[in-house]
N, C-alpha and C positions, 0 to 999 in steps of 0.2 A: 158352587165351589168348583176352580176350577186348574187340573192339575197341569203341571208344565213343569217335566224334568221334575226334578228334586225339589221344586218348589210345590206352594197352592198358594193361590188368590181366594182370601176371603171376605166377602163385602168389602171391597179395591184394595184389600190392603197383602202385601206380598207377605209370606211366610216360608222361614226356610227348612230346611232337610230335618227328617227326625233326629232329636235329642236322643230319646227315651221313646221304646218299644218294647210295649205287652206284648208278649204274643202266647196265644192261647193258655193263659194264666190260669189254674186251680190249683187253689189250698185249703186245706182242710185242719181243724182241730179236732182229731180223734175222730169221732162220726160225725162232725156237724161243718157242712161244705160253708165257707166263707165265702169262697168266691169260685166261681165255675166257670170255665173256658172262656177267659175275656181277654179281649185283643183291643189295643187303641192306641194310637202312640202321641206324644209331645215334642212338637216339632219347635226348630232353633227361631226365639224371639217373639212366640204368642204367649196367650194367659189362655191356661187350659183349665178347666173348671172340671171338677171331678162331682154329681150331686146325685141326690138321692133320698128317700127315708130313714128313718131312724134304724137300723139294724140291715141297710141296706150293702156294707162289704165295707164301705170308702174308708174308713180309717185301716182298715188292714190291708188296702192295696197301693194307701201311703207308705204301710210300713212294707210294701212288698217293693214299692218305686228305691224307699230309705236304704233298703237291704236289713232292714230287721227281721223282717219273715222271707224265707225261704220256699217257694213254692215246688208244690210238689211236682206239679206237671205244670209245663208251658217255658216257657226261656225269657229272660229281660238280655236288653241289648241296651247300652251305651256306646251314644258316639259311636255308631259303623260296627261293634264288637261285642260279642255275646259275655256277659257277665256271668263270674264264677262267684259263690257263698263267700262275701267277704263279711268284718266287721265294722259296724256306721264309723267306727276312725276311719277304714279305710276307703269306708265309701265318701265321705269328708273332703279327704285328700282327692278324691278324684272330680272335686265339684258339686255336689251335692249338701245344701244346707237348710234346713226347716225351723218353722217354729211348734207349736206345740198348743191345742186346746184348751190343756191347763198350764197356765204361763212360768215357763222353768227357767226363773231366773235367780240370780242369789241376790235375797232382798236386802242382806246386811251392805251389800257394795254399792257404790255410788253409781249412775248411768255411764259414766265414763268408762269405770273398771269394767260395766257387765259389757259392755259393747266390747271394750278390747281381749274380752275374753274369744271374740269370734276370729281374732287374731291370728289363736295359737298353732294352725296348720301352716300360717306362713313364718311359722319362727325359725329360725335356724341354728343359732347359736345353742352350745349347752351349758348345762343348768348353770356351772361355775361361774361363766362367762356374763351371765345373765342374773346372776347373783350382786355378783363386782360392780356389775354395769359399768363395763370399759370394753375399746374398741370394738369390735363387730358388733358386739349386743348392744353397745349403746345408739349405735346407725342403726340396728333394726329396730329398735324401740322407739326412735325417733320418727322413723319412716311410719311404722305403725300408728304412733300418735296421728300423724296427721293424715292417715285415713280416716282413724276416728271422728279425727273432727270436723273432717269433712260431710261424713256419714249424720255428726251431729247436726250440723248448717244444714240439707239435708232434708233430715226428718223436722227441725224444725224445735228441737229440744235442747239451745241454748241452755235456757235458762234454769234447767235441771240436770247439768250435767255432772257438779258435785254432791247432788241429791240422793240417798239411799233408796233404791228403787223400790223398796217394803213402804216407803214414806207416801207413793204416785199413785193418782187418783186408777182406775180400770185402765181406762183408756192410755194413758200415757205406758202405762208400764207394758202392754199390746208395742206400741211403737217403738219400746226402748229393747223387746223383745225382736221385733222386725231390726232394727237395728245392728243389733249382735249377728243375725245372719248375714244381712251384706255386707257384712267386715271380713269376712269367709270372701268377699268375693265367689260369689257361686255361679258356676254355667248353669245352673238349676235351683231355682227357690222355692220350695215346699210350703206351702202354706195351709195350717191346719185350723180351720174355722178359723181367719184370722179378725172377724167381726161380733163373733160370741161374745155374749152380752153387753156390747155395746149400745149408746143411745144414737140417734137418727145422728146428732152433728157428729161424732163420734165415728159411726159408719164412712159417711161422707167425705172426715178426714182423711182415714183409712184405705179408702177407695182412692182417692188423690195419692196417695201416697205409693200405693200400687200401682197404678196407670204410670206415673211418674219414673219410678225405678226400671220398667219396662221400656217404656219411649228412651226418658235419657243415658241408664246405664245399657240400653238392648238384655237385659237379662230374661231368660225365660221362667216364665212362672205356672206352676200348676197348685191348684189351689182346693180345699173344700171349702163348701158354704152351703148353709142353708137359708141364707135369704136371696128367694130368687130375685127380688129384685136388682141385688148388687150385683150377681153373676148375670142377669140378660147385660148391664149395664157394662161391665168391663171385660166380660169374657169374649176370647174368638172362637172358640168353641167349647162344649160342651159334648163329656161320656156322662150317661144316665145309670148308675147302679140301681135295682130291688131286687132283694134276694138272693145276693152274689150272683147275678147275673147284667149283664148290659143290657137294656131295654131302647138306648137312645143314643147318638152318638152326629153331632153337627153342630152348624151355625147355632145361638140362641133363636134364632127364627123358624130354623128346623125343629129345634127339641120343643118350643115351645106351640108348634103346629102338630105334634106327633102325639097319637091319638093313647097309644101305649101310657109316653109320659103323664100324660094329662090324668090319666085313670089311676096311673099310679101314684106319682107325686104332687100335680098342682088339684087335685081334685076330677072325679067325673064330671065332663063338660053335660051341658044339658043344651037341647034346642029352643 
């Protein structure tokens, strides 16, 4: 890894200036430390992989990245600027969009409707206007449609796009969920196990579809997973959480040479 100005080169490929910066992060729930003094940050146009054990922080230092938790010690920065306790609308508006473990979509609406639900920070018109569907609302509504269905070309889910999304097999409803976030247009896409329970072609897609969104829209992505093998395969780097603490923090090459991780996560190596 190697640094240059505001950039890093890793394994030849350019990365730019931090997104999103931990810095010396601890939160607590009453007496039970979540996460203890972690620093790492997410720099503009990689896939940051956040992994770990079962009860090892990473869901709650998503929701620390999210702005749903507030920590108690340590500072989060955005974009060059230390961030104040806001609410996830307002962290929303400023770029930041996620999906979710367990898939929160409204399974009575069609994949269209839930996608263009990820619209509603770029809407401008009110309600009235938007009601009526005349002049301004009807240009933004218009404009909006055909992000969507771009979004849908895209993912690849033509063919269920007036489909109720309670109706879609695991996997598809995963994607139509990825979906709704890039309609958000996000400088930051949160990805929360986004290959939970899926099967191996399933994975696969998914992972294509990831890699994709990053190459062609440049969006930066930080992601959990616990199948190592799709983060050695798409991640540029890798923080290692156990025990709300950082144990690991590099290349997939690194964390997976790293004697710590190995003991803790992929198993004790043996000779």
């Amino acid at each position: 890894m190697n640094m240059q100005d505001s950039y890093i080169t890793v394994d030849g490929r350019t990365i730019g200036a931090p997104v999103m910066e931990m810095k010396n992060i601890t939160l607590r729930f009453g007496g039970v430390v979540a996460i203890k003094d972690i620093s790492f940050d997410i720099r503009e146009g990689e896939i940051r992989a956040i992994i770990g054990p079962n009860g090892a922080g990473k869901s709650s230092m998503l929701n620390v990245i999210n702005g749903f938790y507030h920590p108690q010690e340590g500072e989060v920065w955005f974009r060059g600027a230390k961030r104040k306790p806001m609410k996830p609308h307002q962290i929303a508006k400023q770029g930041l969009a996620r999906t979710f473990q367990n898939i929160a979509l409204f399974k009575g609406m069609s994949t269209l409707d839930n996608i263009m639900t990820g619209r509603l920070t770029h809407m401008k018109s009110n309600m009235v206007s938007q009601m009526a569907w005349w002049g301004k609302a009807q240009d933004e509504e218009t404009a909006n449609r055909e992000v969507v269905e771009k979004i849908i070309d895209f993912l690849e889910i033509q063919t269920i796009r007036k489909t109720p999304v309670g109706r879609l097999p695991y996997g598809l409803q995963k994607r139509v969920e990825l979906g709704r976030a890039l309609a958000a247009e996000p400088k930051l896409l949160l990805l929360d196990e986004p290959m939970a329970g899926m099967n191996v072609e399933e994975k696969e897609d998914m992972s294509r579809f990831i890699l994709d969104v990053n190459d062609e829209f440049g969006t930066t992505i930080a992601l959990i997973e616990h199948d190592m093998g799709v983060v050695m395969d798409i991640a540029d780097r890798v923080v290692v959480m156990d025990y709300g603490q950082k144990i690991g923090d590099g290349t997939p090459d690194e964390v997976r040479s790293n004697q710590a991780v190995i003991d803790a996560y992929l198993g004790v190596s043996h000779d």
